[in-house]
PDB file of N, H, CA, C and O in Angstrom:
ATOM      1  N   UNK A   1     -22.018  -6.206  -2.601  1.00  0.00           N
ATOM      2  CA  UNK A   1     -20.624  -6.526  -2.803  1.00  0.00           C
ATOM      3  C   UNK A   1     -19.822  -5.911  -1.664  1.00  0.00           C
ATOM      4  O   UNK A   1     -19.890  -4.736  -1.303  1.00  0.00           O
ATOM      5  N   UNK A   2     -19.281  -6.584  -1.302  1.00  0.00           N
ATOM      6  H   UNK A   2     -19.226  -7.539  -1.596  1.00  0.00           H
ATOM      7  CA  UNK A   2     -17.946  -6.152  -0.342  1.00  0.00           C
ATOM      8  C   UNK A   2     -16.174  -5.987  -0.798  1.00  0.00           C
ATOM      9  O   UNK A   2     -15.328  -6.734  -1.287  1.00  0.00           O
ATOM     10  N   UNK A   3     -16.223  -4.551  -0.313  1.00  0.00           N
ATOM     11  H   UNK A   3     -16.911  -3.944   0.084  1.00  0.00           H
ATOM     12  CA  UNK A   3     -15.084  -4.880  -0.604  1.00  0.00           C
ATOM     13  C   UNK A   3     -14.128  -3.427   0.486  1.00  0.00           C
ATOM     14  O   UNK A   3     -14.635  -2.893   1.473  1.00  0.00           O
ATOM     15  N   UNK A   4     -12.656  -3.081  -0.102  1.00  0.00           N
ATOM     16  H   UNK A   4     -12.244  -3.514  -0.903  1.00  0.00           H
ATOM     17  CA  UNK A   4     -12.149  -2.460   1.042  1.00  0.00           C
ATOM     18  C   UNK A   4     -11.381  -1.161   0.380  1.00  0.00           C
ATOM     19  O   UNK A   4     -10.688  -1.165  -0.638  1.00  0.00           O
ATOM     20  N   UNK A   5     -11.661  -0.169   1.145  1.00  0.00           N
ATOM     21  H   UNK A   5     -12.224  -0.165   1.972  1.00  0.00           H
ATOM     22  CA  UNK A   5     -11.022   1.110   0.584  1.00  0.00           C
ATOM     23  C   UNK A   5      -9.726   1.073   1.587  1.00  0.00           C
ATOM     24  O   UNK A   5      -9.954   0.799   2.765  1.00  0.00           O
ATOM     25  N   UNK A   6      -8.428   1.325   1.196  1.00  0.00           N
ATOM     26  H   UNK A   6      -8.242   1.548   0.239  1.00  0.00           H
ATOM     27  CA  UNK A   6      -7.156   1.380   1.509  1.00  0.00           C
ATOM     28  C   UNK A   6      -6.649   3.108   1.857  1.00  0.00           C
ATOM     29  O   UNK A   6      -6.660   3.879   0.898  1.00  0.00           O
ATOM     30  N   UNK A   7      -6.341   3.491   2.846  1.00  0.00           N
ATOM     31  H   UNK A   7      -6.332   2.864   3.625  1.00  0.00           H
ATOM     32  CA  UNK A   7      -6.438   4.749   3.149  1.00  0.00           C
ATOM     33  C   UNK A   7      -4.987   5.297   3.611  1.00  0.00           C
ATOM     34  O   UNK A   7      -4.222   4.415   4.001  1.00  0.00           O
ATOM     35  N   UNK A   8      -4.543   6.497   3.623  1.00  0.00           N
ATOM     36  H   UNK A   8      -5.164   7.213   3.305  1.00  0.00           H
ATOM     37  CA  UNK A   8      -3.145   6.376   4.309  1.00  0.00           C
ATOM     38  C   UNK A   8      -2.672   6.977   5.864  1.00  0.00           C
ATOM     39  O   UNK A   8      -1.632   7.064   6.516  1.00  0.00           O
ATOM     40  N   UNK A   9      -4.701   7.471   6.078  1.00  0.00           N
ATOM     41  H   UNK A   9      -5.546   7.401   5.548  1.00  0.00           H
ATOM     42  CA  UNK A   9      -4.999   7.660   7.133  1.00  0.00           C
ATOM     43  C   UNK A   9      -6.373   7.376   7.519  1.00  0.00           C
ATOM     44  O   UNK A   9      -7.123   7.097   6.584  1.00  0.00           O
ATOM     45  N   UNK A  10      -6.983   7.387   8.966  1.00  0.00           N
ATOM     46  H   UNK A  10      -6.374   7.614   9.726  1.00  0.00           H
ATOM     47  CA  UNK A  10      -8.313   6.732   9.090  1.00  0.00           C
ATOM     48  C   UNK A  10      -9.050   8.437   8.397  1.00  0.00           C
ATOM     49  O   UNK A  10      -8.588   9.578   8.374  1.00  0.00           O
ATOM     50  N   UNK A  11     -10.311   7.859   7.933  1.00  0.00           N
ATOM     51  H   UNK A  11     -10.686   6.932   7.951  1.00  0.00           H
ATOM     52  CA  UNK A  11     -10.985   8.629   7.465  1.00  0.00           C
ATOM     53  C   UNK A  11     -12.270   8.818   7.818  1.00  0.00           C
ATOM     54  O   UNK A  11     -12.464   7.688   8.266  1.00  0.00           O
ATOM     55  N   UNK A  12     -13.205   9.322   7.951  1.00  0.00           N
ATOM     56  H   UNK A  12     -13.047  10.241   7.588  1.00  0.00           H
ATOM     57  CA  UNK A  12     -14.630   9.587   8.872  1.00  0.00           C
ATOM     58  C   UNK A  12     -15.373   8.412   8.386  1.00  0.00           C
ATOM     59  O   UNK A  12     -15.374   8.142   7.185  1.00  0.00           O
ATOM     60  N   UNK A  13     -16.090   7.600   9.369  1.00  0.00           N
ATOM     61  H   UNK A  13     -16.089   7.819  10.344  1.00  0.00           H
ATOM     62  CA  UNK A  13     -17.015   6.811   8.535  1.00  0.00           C
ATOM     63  C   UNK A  13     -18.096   7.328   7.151  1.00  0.00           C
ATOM     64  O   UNK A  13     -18.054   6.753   6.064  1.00  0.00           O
ATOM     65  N   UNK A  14     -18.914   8.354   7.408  1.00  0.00           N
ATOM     66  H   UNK A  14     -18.948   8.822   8.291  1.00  0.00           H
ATOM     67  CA  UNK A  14     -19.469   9.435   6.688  1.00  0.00           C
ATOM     68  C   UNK A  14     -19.091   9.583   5.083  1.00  0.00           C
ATOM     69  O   UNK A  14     -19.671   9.590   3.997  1.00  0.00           O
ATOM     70  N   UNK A  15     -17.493   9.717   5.723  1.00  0.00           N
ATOM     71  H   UNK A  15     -17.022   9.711   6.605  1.00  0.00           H
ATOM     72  CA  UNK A  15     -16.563   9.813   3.930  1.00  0.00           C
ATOM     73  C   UNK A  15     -16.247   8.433   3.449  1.00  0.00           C
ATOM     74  O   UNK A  15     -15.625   8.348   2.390  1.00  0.00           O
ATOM     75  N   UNK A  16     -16.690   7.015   4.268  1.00  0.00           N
ATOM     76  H   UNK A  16     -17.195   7.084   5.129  1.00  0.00           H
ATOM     77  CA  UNK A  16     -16.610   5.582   3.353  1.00  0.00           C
ATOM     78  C   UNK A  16     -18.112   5.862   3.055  1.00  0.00           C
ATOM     79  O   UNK A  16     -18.373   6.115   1.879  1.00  0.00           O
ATOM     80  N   UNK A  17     -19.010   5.853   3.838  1.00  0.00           N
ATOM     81  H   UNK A  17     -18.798   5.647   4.794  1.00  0.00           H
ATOM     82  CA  UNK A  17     -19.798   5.518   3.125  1.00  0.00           C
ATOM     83  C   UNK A  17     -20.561   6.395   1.671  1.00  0.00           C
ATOM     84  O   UNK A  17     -21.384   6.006   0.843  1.00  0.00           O
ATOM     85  N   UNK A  18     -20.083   7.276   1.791  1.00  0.00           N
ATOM     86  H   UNK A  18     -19.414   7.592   2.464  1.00  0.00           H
ATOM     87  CA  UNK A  18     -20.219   8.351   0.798  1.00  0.00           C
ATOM     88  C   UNK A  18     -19.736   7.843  -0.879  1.00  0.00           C
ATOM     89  O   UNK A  18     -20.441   7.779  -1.886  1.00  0.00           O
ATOM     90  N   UNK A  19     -18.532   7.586  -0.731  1.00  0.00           N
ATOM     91  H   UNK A  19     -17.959   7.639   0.087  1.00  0.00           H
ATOM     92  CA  UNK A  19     -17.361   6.624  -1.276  1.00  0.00           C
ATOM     93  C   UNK A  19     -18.315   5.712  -1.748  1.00  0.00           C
ATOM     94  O   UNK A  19     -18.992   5.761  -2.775  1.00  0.00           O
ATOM     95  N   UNK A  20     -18.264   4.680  -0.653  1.00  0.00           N
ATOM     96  H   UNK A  20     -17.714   4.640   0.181  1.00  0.00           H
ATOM     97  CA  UNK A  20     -19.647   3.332  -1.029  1.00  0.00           C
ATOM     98  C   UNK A  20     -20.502   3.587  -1.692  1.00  0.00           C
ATOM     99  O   UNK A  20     -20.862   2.881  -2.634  1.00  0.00           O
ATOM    100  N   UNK A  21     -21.007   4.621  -1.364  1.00  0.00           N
ATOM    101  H   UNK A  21     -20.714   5.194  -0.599  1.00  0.00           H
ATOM    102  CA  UNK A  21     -22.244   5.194  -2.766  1.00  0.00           C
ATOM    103  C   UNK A  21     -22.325   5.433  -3.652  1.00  0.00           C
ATOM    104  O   UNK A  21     -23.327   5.537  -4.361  1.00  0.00           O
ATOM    105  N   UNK A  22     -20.849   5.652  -3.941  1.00  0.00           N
ATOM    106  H   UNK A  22     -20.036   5.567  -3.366  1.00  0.00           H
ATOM    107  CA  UNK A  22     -20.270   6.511  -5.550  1.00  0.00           C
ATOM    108  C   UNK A  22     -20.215   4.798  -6.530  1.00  0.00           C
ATOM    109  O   UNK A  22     -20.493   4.490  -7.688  1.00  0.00           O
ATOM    110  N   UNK A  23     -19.657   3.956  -5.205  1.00  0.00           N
ATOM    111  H   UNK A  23     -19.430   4.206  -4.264  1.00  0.00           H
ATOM    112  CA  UNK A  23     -19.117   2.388  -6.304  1.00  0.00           C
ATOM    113  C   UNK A  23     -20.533   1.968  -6.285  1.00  0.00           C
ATOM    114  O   UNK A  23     -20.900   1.929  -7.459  1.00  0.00           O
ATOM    115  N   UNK A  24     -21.526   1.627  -5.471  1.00  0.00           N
ATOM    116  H   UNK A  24     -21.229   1.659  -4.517  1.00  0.00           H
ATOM    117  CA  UNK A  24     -22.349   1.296  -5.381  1.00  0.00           C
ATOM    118  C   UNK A  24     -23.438   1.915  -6.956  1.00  0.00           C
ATOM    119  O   UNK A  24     -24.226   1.160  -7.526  1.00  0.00           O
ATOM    120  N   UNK A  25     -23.229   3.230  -7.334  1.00  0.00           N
ATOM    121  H   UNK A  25     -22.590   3.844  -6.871  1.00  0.00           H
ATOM    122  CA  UNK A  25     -23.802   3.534  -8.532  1.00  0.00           C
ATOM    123  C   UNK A  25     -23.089   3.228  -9.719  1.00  0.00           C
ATOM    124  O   UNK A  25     -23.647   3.359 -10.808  1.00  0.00           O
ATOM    125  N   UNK A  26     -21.449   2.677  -9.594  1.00  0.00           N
ATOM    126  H   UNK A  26     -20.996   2.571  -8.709  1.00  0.00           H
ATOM    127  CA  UNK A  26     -20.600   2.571 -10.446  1.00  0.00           C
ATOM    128  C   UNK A  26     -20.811   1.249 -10.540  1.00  0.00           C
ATOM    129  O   UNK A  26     -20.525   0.792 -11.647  1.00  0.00           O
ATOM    130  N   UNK A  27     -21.266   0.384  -9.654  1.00  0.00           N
ATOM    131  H   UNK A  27     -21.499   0.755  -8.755  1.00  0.00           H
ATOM    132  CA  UNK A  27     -21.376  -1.147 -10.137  1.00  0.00           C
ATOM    133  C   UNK A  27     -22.622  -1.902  -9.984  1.00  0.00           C
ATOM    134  O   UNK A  27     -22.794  -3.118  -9.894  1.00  0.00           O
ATOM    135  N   UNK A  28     -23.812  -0.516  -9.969  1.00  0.00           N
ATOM    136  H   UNK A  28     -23.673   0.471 -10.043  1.00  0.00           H
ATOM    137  CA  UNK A  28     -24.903  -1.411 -10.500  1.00  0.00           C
ATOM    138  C   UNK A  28     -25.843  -1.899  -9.292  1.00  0.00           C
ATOM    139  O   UNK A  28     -27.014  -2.260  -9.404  1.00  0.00           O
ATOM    140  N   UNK A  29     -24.928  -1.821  -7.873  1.00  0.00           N
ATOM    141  H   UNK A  29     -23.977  -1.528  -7.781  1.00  0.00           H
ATOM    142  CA  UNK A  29     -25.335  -3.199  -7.036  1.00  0.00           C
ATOM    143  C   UNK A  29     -24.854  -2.611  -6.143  1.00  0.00           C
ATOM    144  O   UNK A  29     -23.887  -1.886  -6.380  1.00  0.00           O
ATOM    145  N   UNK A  30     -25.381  -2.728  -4.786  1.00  0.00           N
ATOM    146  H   UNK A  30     -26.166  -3.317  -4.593  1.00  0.00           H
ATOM    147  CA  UNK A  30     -24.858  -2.047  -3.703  1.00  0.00           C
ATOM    148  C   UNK A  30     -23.223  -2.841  -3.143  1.00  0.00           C
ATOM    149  O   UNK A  30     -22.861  -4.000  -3.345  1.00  0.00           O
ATOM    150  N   UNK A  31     -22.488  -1.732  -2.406  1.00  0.00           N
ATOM    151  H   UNK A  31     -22.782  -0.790  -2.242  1.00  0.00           H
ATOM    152  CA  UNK A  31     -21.545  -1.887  -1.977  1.00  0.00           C
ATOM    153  C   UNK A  31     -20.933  -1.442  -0.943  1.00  0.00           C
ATOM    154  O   UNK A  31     -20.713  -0.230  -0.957  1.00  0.00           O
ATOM    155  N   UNK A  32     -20.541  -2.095   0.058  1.00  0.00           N
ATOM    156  H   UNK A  32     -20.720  -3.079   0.070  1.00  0.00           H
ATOM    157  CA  UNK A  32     -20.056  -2.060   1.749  1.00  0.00           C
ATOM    158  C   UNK A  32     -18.226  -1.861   1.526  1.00  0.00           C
ATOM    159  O   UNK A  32     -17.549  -2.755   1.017  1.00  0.00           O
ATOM    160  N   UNK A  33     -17.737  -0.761   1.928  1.00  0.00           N
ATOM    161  H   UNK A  33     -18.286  -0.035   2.342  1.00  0.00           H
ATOM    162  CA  UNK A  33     -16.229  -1.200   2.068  1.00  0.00           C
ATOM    163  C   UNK A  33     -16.521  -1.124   3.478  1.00  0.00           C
ATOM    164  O   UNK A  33     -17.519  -0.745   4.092  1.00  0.00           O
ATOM    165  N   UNK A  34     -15.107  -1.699   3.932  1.00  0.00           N
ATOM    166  H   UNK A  34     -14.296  -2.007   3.433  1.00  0.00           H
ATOM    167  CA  UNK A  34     -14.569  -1.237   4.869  1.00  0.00           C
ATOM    168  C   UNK A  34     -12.468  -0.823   4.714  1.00  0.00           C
ATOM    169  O   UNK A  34     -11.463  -1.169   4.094  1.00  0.00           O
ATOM    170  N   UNK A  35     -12.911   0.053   5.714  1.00  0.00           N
ATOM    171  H   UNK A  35     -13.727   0.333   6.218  1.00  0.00           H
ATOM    172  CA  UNK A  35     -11.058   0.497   6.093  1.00  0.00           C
ATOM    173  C   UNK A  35      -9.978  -0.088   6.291  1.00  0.00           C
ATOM    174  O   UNK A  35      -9.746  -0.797   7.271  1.00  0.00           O
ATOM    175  N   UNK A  36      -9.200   0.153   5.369  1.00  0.00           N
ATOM    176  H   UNK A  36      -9.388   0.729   4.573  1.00  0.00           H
ATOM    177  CA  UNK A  36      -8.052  -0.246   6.279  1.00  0.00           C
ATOM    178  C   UNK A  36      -6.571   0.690   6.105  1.00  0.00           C
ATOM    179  O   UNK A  36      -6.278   0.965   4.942  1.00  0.00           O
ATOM    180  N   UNK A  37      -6.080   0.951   6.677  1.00  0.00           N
ATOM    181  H   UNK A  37      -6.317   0.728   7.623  1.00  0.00           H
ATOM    182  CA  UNK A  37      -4.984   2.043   6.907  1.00  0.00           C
ATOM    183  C   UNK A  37      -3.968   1.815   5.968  1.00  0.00           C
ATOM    184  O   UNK A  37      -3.846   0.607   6.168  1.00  0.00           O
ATOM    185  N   UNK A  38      -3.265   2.032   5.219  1.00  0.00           N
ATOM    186  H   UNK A  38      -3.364   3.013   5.056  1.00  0.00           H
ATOM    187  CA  UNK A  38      -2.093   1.202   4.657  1.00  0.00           C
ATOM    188  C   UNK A  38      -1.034   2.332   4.579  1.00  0.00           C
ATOM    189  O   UNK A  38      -1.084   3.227   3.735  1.00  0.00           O
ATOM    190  N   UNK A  39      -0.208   2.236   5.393  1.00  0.00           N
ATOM    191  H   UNK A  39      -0.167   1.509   6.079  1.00  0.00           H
ATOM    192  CA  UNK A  39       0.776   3.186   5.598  1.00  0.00           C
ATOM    193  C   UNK A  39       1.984   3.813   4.354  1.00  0.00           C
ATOM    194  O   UNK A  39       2.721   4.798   4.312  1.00  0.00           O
ATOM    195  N   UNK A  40       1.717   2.707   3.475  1.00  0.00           N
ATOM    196  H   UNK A  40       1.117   1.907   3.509  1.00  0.00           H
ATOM    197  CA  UNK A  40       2.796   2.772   2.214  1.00  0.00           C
ATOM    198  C   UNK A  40       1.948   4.371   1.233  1.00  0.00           C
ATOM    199  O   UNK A  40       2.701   5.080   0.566  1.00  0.00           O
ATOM    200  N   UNK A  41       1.132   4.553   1.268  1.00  0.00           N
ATOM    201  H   UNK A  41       0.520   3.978   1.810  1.00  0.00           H
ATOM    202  CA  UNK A  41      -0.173   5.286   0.435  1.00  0.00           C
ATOM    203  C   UNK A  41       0.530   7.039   0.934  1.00  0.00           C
ATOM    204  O   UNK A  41       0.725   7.196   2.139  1.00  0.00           O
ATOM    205  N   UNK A  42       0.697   7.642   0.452  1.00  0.00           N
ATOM    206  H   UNK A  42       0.539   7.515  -0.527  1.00  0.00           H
ATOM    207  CA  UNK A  42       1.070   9.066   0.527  1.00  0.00           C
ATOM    208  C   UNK A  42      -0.465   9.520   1.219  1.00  0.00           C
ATOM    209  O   UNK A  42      -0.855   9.639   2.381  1.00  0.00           O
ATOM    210  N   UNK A  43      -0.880   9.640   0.352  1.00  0.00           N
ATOM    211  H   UNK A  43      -0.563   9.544  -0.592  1.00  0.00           H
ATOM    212  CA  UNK A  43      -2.384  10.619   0.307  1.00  0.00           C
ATOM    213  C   UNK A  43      -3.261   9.722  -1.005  1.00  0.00           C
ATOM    214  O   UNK A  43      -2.697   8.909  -1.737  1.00  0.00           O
ATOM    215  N   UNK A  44      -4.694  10.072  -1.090  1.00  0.00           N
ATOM    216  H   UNK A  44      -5.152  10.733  -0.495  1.00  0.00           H
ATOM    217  CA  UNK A  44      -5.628   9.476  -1.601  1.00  0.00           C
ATOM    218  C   UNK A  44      -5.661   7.860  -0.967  1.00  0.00           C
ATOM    219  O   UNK A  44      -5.086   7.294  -0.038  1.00  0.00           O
ATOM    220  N   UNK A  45      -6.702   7.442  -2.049  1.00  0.00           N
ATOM    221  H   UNK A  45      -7.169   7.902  -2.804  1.00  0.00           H
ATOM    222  CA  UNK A  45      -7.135   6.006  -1.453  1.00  0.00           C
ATOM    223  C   UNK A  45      -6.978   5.247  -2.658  1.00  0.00           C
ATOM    224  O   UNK A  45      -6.646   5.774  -3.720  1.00  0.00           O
ATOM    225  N   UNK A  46      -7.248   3.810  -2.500  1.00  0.00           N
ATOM    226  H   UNK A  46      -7.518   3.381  -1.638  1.00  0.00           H
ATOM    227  CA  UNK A  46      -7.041   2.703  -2.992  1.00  0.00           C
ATOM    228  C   UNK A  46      -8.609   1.410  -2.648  1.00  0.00           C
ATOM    229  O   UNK A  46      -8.565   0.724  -1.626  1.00  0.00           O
ATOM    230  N   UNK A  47      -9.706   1.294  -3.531  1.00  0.00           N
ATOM    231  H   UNK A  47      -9.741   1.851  -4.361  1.00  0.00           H
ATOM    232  CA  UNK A  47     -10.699   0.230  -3.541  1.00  0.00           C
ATOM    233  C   UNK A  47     -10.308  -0.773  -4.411  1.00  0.00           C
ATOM    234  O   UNK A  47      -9.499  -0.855  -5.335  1.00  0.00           O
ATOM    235  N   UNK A  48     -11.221  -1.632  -3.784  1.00  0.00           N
ATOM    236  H   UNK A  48     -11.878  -1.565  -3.033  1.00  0.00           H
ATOM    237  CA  UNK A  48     -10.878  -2.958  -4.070  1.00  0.00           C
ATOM    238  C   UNK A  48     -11.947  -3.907  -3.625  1.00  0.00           C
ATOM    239  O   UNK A  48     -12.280  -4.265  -2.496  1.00  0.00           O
ATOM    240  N   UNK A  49     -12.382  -4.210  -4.779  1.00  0.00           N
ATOM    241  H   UNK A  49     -12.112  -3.919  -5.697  1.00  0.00           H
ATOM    242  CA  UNK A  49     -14.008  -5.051  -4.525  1.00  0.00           C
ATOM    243  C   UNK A  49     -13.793  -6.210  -6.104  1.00  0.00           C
ATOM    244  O   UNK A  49     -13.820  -6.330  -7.329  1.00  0.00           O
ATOM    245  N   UNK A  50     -13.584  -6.803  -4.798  1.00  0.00           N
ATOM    246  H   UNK A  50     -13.562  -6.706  -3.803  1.00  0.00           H
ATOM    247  CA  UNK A  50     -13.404  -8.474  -5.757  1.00  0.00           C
ATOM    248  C   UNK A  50     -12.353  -8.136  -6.205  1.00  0.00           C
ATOM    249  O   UNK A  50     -11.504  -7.588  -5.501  1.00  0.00           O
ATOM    250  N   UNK A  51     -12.145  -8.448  -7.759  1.00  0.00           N
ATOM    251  H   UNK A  51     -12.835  -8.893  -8.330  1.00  0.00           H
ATOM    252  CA  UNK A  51     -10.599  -8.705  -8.174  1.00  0.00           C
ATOM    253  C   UNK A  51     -10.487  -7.083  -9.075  1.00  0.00           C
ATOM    254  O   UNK A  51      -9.430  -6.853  -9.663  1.00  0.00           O
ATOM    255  N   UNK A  52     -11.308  -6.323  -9.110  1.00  0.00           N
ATOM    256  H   UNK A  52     -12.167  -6.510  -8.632  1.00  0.00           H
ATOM    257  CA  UNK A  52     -11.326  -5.235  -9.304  1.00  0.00           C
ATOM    258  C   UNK A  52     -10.466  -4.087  -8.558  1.00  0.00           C
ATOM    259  O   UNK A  52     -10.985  -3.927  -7.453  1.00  0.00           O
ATOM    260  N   UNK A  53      -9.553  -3.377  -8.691  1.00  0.00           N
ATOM    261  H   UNK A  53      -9.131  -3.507  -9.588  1.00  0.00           H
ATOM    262  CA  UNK A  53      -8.850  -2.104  -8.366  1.00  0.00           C
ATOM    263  C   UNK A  53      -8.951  -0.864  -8.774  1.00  0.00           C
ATOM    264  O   UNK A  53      -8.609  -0.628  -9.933  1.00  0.00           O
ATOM    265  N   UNK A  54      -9.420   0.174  -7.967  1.00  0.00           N
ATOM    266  H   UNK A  54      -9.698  -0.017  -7.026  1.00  0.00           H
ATOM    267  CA  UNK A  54      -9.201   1.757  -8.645  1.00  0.00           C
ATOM    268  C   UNK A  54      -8.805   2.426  -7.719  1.00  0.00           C
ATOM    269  O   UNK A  54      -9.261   2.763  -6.626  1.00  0.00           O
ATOM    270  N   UNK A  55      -7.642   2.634  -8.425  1.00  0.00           N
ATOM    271  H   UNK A  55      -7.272   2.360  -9.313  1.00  0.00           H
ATOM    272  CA  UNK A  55      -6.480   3.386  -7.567  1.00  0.00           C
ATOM    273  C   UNK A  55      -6.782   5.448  -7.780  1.00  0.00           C
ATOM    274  O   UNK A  55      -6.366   6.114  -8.728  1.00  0.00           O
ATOM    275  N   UNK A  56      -7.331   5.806  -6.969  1.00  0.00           N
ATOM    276  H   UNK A  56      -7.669   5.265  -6.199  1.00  0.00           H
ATOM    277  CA  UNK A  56      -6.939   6.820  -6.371  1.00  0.00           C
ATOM    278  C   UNK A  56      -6.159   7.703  -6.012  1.00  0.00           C
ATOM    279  O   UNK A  56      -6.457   8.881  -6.212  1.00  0.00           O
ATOM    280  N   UNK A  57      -5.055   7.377  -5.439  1.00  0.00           N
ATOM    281  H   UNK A  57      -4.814   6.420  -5.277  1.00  0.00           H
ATOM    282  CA  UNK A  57      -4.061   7.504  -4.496  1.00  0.00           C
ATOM    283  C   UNK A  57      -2.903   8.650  -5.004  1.00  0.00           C
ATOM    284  O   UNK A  57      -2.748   8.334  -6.183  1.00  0.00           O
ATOM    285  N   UNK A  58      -2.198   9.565  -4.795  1.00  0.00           N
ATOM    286  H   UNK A  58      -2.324   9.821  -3.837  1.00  0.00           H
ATOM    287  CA  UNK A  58      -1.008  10.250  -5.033  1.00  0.00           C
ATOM    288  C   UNK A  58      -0.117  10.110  -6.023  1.00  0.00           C
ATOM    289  O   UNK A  58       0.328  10.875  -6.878  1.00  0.00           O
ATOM    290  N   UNK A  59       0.153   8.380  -5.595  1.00  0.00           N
ATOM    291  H   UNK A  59      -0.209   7.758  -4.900  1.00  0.00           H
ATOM    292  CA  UNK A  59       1.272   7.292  -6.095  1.00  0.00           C
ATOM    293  C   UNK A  59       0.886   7.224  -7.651  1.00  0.00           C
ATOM    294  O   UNK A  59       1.670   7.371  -8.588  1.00  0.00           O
ATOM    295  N   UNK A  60      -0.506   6.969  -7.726  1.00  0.00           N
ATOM    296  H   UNK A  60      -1.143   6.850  -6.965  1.00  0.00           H
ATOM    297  CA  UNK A  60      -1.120   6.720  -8.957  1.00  0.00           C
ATOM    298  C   UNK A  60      -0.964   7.737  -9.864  1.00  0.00           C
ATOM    299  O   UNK A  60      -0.548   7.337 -10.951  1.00  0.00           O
ATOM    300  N   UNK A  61      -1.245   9.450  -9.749  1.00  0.00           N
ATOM    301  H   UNK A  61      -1.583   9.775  -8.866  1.00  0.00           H
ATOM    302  CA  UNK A  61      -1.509  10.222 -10.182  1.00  0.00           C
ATOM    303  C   UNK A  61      -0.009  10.924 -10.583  1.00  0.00           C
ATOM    304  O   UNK A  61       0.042  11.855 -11.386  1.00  0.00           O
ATOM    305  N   UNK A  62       1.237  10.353  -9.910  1.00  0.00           N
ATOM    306  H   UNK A  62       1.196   9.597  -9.257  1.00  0.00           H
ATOM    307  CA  UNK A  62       2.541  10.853 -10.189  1.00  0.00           C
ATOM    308  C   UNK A  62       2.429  10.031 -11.181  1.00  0.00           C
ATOM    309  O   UNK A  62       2.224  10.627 -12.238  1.00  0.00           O
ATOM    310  N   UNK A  63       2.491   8.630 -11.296  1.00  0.00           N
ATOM    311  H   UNK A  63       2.657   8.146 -10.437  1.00  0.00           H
ATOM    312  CA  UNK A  63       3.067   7.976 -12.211  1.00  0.00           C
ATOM    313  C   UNK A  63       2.204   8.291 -13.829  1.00  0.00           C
ATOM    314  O   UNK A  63       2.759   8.405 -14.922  1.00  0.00           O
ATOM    315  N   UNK A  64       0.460   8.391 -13.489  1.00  0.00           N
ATOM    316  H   UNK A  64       0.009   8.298 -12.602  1.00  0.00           H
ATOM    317  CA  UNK A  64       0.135   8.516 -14.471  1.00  0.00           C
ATOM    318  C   UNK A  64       0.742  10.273 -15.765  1.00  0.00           C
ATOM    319  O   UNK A  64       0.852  10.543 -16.961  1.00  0.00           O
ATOM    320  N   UNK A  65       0.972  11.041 -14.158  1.00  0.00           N
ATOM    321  H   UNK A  65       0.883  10.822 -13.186  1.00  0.00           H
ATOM    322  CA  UNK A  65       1.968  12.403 -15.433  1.00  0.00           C
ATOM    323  C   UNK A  65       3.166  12.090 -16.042  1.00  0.00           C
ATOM    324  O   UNK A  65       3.488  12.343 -17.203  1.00  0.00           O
ATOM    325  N   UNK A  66       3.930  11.414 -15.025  1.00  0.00           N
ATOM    326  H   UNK A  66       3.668  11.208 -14.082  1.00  0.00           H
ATOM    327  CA  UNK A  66       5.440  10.928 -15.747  1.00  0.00           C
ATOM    328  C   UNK A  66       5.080  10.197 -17.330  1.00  0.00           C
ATOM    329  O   UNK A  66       5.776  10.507 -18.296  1.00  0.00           O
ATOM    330  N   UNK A  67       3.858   9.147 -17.479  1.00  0.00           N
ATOM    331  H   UNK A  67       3.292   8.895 -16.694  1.00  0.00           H
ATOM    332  CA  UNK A  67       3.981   8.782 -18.395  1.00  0.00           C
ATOM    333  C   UNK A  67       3.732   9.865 -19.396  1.00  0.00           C
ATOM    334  O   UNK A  67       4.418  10.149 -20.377  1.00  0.00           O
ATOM    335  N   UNK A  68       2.853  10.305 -19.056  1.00  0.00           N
ATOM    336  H   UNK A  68       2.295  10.073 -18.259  1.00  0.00           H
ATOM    337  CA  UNK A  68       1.670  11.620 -19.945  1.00  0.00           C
ATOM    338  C   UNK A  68       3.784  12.458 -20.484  1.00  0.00           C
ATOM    339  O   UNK A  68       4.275  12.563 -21.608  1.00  0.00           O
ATOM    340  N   UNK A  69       4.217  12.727 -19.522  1.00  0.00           N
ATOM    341  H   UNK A  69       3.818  12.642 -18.609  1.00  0.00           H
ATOM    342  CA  UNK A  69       5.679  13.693 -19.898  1.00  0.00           C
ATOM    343  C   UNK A  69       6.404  12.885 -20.797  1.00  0.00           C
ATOM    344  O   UNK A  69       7.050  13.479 -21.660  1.00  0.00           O
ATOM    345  N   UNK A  70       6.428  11.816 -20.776  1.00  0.00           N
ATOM    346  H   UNK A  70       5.903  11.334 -20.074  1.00  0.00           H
ATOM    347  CA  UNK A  70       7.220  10.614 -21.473  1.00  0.00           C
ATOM    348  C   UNK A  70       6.786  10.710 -23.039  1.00  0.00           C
ATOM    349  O   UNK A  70       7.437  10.751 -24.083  1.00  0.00           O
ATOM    350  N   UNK A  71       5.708  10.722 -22.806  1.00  0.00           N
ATOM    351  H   UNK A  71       5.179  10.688 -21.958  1.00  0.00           H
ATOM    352  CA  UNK A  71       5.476  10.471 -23.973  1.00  0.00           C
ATOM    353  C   UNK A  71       4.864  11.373 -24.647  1.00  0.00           C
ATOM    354  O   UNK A  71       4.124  11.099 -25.593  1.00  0.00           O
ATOM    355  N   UNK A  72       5.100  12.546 -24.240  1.00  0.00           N
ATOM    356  H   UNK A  72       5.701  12.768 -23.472  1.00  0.00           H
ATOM    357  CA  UNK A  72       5.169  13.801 -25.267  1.00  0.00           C
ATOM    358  C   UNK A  72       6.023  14.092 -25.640  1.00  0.00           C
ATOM    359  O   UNK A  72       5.913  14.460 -26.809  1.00  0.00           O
ATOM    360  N   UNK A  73       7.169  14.160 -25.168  1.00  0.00           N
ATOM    361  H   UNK A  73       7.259  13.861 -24.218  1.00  0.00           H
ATOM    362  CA  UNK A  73       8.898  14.111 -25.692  1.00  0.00           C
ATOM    363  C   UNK A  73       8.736  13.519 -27.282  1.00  0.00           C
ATOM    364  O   UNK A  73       9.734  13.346 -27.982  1.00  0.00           O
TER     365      UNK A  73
END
C-alpha cells in the first residue's frame, strides 16, 4: 500500500521508514509512504494511505484536550 506521511518539516528518511513499519504492522500488509512537507502542521505528522487518516500532529492533540475540558465541565 502506498500512501503519504504529511510533515511540518522534512524528516530523515530512516524516521519514514521506521513510521512505514509501524503502519505496515498496523495494516496487515506492507506499506511505502512518502513525504511531503505541509507547512500548515505545527509539529507532528499526518498519514494517509488510501482513504484512511491518522492524524498525529499538535493540531490534533490540542483539539482532542479542549474537547476532553469541555466535557468535563
Amino acid at each position: 500500500m502506498d500512501g503519504k506521511i504529511y510533515t511540518a518539516y522534512p524528516i530523515a528518511d530512516d524516521d519514514v521508514h521506521r513510521i512505514a513499519k509501524k503502519f505496515t504492522e498496523k495494516m496487515g500488509e506492507p506499506v511505502t509512504l512518502s513525504q511531503v512537507v505541509d507547512n500548515r502542521l505545527l509539529a507532528g505528522f499526518v498519514v494517509r494511505i488510501g482513504f484512511l487518516r491518522f492524524d498525529y500532529s499538535t493540531g490534533a492533540r490540542l483539539k482532542e484536550m479542549m474537547r476532553h475540558m469541555l466535557n468535563e465541565s
